[in-house]
Biopython code that builds the backbone (N, CA, C, O; Angstrom):
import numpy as np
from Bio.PDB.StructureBuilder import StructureBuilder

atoms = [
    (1, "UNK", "N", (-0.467, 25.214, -9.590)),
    (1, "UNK", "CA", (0.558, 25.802, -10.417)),
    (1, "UNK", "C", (1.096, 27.076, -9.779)),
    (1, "UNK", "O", (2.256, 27.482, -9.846)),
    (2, "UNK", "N", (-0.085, 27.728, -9.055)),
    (2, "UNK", "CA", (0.765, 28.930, -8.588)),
    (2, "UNK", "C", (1.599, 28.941, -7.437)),
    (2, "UNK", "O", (2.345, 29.869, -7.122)),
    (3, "UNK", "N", (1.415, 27.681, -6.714)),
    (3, "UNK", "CA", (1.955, 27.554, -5.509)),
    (3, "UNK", "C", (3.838, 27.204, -6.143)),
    (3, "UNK", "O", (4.847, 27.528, -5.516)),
    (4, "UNK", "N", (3.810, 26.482, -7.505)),
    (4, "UNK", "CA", (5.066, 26.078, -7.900)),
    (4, "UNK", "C", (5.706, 27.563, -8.310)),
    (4, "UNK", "O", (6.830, 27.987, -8.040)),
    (5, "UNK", "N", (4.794, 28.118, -8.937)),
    (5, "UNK", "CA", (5.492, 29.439, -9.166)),
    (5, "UNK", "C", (6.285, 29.881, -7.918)),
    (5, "UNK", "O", (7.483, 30.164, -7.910)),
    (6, "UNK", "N", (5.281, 29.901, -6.659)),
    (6, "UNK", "CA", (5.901, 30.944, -5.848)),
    (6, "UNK", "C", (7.176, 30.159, -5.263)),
    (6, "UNK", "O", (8.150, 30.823, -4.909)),
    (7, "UNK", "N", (7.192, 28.696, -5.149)),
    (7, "UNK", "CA", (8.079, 28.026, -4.021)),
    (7, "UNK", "C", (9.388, 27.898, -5.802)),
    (7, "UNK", "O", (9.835, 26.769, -6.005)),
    (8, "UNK", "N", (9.712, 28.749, -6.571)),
    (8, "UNK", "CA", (10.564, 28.925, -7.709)),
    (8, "UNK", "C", (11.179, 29.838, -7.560)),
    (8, "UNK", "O", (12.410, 29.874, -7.575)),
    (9, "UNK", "N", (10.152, 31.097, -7.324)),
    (9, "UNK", "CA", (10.481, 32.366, -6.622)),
    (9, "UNK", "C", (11.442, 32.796, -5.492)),
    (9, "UNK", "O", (12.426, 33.535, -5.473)),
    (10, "UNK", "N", (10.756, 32.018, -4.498)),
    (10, "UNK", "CA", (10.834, 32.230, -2.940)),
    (10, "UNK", "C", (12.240, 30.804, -2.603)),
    (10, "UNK", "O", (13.209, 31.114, -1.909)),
    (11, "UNK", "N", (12.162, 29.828, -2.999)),
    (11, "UNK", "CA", (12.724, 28.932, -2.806)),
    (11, "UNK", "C", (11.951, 27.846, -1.466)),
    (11, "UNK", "O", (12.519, 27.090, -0.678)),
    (12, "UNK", "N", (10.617, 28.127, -1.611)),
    (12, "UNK", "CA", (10.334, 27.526, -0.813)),
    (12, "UNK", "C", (8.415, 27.716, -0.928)),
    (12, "UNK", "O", (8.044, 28.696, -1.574)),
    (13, "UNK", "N", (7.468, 26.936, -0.406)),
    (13, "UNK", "CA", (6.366, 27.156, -0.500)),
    (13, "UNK", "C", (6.005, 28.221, 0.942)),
    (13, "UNK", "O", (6.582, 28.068, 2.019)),
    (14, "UNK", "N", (5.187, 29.049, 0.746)),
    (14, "UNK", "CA", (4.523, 29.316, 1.610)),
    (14, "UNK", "C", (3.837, 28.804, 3.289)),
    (14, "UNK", "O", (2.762, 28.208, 3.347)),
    (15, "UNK", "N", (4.895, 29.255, 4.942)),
    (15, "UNK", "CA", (3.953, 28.720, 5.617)),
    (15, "UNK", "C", (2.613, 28.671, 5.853)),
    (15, "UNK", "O", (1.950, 29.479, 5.202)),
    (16, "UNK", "N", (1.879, 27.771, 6.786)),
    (16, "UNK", "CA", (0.548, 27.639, 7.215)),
    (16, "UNK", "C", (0.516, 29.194, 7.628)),
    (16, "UNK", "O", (-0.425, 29.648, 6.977)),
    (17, "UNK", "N", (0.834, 29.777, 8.055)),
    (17, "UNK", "CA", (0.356, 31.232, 8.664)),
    (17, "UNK", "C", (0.287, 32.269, 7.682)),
    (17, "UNK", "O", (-0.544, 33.167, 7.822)),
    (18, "UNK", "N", (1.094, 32.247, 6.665)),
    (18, "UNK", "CA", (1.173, 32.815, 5.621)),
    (18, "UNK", "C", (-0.038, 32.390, 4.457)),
    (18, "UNK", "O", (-0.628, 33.166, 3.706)),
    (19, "UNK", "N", (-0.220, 30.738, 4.578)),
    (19, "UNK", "CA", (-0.966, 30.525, 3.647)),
    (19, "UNK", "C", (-1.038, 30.914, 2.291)),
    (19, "UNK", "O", (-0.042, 31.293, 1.675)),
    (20, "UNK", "N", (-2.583, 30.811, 1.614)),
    (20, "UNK", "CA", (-2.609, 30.910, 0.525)),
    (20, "UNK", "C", (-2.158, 32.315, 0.144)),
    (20, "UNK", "O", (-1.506, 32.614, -0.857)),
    (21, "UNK", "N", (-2.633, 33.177, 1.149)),
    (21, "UNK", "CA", (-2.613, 34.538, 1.027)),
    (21, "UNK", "C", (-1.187, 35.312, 0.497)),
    (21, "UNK", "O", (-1.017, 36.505, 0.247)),
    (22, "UNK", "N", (-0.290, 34.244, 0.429)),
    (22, "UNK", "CA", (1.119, 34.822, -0.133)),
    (22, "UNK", "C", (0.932, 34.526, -1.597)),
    (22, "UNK", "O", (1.893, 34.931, -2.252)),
    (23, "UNK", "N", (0.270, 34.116, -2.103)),
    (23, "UNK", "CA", (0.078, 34.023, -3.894)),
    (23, "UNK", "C", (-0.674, 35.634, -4.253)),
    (23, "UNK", "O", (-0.487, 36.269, -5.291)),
    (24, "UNK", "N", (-1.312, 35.939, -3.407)),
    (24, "UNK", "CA", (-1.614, 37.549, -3.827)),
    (24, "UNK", "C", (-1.008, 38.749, -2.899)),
    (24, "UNK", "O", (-1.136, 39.973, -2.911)),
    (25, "UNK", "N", (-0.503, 38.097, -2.332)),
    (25, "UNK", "CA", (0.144, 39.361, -1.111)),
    (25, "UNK", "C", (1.686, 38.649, -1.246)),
    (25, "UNK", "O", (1.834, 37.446, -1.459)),
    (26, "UNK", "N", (2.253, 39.139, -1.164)),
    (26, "UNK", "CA", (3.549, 38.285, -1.130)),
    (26, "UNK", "C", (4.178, 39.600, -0.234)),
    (26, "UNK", "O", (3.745, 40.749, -0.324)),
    (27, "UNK", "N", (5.471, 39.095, 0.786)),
    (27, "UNK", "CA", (5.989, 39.802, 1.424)),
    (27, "UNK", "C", (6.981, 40.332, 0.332)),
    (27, "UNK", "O", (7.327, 41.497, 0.530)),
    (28, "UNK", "N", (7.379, 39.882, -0.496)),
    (28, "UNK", "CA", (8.268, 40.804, -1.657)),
    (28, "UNK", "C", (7.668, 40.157, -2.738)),
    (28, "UNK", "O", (6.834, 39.252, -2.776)),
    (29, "UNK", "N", (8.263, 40.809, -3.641)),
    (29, "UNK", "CA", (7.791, 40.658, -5.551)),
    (29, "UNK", "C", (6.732, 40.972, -5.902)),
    (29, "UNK", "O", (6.045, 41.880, -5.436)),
    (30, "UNK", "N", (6.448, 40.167, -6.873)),
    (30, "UNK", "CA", (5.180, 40.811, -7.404)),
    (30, "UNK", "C", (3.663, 39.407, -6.849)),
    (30, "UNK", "O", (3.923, 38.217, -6.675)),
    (31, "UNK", "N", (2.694, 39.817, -6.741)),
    (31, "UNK", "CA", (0.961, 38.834, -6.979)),
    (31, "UNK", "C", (1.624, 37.963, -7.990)),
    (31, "UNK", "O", (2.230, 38.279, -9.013)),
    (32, "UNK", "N", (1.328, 36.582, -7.378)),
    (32, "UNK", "CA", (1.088, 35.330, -8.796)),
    (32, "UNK", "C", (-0.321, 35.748, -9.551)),
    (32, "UNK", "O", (-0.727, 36.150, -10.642)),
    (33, "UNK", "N", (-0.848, 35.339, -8.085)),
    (33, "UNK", "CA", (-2.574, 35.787, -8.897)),
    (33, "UNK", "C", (-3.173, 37.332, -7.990)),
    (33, "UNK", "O", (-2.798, 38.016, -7.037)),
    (34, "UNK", "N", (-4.417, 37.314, -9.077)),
    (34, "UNK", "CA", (-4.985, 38.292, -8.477)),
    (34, "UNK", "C", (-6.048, 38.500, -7.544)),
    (34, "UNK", "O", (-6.329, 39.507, -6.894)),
    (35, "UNK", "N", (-6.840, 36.858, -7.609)),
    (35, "UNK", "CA", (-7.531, 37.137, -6.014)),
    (35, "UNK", "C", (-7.402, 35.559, -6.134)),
    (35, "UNK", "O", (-6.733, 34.962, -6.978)),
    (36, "UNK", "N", (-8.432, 34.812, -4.786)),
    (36, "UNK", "CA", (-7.456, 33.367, -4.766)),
    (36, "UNK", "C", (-9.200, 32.952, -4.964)),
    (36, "UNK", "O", (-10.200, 33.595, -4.645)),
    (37, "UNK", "N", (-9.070, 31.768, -5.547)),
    (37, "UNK", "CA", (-10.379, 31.056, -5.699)),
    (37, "UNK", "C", (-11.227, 30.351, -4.531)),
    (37, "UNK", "O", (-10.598, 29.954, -3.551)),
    (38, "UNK", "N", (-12.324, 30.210, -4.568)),
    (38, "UNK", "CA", (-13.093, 29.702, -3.625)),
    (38, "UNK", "C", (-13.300, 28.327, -4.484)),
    (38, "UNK", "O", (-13.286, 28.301, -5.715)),
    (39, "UNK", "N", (-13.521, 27.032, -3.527)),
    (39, "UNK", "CA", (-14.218, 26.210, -3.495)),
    (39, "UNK", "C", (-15.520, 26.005, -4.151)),
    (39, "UNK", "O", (-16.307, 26.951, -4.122)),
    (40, "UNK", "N", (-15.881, 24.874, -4.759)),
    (40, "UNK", "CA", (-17.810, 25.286, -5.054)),
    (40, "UNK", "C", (-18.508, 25.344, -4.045)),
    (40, "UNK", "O", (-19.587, 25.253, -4.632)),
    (41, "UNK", "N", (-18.870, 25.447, -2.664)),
    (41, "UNK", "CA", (-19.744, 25.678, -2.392)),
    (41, "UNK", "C", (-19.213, 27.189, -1.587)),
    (41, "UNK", "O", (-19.748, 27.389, -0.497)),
    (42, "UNK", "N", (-18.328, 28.111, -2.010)),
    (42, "UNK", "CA", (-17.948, 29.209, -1.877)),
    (42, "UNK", "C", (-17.295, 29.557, -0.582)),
    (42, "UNK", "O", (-17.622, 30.635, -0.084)),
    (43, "UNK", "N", (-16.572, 28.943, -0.066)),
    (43, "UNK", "CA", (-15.872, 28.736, 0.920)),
    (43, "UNK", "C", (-14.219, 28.420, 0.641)),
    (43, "UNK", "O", (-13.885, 27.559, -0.173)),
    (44, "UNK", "N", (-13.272, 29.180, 1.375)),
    (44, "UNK", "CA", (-11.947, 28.968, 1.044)),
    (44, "UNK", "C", (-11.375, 27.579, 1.491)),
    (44, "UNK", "O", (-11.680, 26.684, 2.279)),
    (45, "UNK", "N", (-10.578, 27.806, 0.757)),
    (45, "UNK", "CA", (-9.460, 26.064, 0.728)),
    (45, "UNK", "C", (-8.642, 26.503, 1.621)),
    (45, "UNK", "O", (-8.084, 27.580, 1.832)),
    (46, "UNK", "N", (-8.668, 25.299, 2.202)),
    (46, "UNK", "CA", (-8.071, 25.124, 3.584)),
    (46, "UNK", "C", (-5.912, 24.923, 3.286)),
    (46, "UNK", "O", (-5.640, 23.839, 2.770)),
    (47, "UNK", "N", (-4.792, 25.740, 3.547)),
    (47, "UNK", "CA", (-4.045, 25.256, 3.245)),
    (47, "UNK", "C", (-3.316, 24.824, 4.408)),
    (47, "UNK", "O", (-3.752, 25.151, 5.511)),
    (48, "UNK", "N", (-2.280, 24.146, 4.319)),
    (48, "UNK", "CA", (-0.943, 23.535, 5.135)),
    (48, "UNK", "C", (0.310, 23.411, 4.928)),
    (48, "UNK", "O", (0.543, 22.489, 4.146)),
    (49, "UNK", "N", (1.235, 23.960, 5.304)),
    (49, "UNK", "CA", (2.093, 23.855, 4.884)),
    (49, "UNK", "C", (3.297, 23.766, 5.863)),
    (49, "UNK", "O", (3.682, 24.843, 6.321)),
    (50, "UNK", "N", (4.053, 22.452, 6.314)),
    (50, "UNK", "CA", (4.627, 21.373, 5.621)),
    (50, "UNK", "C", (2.917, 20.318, 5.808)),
    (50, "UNK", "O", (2.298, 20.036, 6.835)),
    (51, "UNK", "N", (2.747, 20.126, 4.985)),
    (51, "UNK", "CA", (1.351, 18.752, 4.781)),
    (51, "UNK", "C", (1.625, 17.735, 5.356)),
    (51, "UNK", "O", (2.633, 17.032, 5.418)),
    (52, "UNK", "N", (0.212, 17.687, 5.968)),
    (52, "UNK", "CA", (0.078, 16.500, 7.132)),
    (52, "UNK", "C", (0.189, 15.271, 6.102)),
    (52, "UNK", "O", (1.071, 14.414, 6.155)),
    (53, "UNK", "N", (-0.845, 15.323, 5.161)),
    (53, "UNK", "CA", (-0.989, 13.674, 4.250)),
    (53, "UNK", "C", (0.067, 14.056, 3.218)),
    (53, "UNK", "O", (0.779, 13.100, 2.911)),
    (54, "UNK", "N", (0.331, 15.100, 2.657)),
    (54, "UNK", "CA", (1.566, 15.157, 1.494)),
    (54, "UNK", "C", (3.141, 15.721, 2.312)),
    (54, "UNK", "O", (3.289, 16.849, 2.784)),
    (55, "UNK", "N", (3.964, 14.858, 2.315)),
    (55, "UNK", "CA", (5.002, 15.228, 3.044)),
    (55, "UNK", "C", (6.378, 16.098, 2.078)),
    (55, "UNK", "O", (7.539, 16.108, 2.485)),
    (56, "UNK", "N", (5.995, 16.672, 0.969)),
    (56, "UNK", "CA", (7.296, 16.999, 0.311)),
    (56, "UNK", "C", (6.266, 18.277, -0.279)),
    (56, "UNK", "O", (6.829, 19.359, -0.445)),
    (57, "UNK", "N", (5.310, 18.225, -0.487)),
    (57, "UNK", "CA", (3.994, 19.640, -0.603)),
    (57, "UNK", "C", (3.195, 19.983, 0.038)),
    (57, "UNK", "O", (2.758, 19.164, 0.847)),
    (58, "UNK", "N", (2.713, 21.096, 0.012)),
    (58, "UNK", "CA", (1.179, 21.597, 0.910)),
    (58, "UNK", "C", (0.026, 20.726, 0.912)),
    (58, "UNK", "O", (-0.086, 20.147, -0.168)),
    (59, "UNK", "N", (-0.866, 20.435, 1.751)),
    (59, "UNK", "CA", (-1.556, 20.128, 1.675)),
    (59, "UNK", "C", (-3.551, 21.215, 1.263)),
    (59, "UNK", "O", (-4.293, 21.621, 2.158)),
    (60, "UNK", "N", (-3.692, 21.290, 0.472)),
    (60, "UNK", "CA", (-4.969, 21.930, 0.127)),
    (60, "UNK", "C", (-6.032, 21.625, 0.338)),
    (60, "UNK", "O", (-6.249, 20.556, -0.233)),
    (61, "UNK", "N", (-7.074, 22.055, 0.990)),
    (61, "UNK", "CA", (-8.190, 21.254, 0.620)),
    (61, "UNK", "C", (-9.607, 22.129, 0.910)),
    (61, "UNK", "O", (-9.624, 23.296, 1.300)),
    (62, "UNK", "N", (-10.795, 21.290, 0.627)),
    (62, "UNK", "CA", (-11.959, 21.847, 1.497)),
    (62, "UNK", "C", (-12.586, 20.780, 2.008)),
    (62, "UNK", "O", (-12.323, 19.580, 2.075)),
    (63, "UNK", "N", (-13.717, 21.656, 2.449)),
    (63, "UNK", "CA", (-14.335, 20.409, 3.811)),
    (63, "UNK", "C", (-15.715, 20.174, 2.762)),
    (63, "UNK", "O", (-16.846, 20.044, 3.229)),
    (64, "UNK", "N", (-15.560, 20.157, 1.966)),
    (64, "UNK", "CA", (-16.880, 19.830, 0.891)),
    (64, "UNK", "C", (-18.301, 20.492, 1.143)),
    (64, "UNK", "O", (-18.275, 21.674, 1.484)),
    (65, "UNK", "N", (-19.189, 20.048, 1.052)),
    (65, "UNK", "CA", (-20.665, 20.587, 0.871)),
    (65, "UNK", "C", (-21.211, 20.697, 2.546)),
    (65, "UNK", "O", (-22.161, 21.404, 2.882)),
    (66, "UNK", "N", (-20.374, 19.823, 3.527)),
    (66, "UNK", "CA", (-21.307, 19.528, 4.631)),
    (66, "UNK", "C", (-20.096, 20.854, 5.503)),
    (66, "UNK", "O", (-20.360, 21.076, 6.685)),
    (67, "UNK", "N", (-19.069, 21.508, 4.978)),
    (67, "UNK", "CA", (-18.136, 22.772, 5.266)),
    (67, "UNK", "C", (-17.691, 21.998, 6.963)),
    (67, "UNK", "O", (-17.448, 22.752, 7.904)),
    (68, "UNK", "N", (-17.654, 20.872, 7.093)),
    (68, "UNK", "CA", (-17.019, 20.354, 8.731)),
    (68, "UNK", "C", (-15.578, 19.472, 8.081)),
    (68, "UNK", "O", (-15.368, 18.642, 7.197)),
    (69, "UNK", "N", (-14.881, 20.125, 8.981)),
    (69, "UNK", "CA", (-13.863, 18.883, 8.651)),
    (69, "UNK", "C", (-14.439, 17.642, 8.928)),
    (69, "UNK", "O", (-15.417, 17.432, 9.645)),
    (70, "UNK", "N", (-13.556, 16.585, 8.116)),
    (70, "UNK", "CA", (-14.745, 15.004, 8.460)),
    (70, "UNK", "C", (-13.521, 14.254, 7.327)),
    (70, "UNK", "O", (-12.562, 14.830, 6.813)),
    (71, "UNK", "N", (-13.853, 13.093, 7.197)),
    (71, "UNK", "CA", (-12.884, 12.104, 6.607)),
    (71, "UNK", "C", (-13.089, 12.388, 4.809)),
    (71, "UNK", "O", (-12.265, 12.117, 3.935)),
    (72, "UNK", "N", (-14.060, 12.832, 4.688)),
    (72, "UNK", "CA", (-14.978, 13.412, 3.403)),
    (72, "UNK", "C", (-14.314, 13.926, 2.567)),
    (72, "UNK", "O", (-14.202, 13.704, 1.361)),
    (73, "UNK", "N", (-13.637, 14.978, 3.544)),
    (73, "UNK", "CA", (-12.949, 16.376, 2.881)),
    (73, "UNK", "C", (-12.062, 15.990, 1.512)),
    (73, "UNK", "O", (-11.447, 14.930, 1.396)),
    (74, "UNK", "N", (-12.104, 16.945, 0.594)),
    (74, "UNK", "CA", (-11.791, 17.352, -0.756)),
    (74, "UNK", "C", (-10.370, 17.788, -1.055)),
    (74, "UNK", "O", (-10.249, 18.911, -1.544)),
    (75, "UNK", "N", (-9.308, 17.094, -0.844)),
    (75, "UNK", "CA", (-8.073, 17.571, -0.952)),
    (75, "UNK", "C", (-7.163, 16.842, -2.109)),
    (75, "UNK", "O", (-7.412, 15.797, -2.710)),
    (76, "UNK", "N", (-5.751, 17.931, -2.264)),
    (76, "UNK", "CA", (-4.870, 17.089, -3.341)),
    (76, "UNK", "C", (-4.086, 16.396, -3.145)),
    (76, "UNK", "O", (-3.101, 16.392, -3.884)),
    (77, "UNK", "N", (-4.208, 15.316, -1.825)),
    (77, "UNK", "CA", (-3.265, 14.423, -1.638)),
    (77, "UNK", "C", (-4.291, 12.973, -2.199)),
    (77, "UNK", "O", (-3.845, 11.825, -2.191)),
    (78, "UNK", "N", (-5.742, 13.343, -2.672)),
    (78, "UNK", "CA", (-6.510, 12.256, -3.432)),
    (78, "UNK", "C", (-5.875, 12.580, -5.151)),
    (78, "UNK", "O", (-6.532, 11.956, -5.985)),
    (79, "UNK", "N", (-4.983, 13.251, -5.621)),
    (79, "UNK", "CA", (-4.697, 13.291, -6.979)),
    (79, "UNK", "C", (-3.792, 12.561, -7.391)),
    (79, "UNK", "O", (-2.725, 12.746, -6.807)),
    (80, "UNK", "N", (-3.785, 11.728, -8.238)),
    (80, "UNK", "CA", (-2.593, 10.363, -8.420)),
    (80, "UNK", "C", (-1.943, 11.043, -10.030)),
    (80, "UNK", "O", (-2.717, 11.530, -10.854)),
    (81, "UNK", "N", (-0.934, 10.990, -10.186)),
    (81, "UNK", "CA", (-0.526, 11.840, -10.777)),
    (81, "UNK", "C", (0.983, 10.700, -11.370)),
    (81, "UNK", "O", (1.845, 11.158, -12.121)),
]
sb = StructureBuilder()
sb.init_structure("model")
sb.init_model(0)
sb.init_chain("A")
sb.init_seg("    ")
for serial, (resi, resn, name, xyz) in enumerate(atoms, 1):
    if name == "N":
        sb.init_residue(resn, " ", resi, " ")
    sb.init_atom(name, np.array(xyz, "f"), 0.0, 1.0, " ", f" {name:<3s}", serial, name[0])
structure = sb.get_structure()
């Protein structure tokens, strides 16, 4: 949700270099949020942006419990919507 906020804002989502880190740092305006969430096993989500598996959104994800990228990994291009 906050990523829709910002690409409403901005007119656009956030690049890979920029990352998540523009939902609390933003080069203008104001913080969507106020710090960015970790993963459960406390490790940050991996972002992308233009998305390799989602081609019209970012791609998010983590590398799950074993923290290696691997076919495994935990992302929202598995959300059917």
């Amino acid at each position: 949700k906050a990523l829709n906020i910002y690409r409403l804002r901005h007119g656009f989502f956030p690049s890979t270099e920029f990352g998540l880190e523009a939902l609390i740092n933003p080069e203008n305006g104001l913080p969507i949020m106020d710090c960015l969430p970790l993963d459960p096993w406390n490790e940050n989500y991996i972002y992308i942006y233009p998305g390799e598996r989602n081609r019209t959104k970012p791609d998010i994800y983590s590398k799950g419990p074993d923290k290696k990228k691997s076919n495994n990994d935990i992302g929202n291009w598995q959300i059917r919507r």
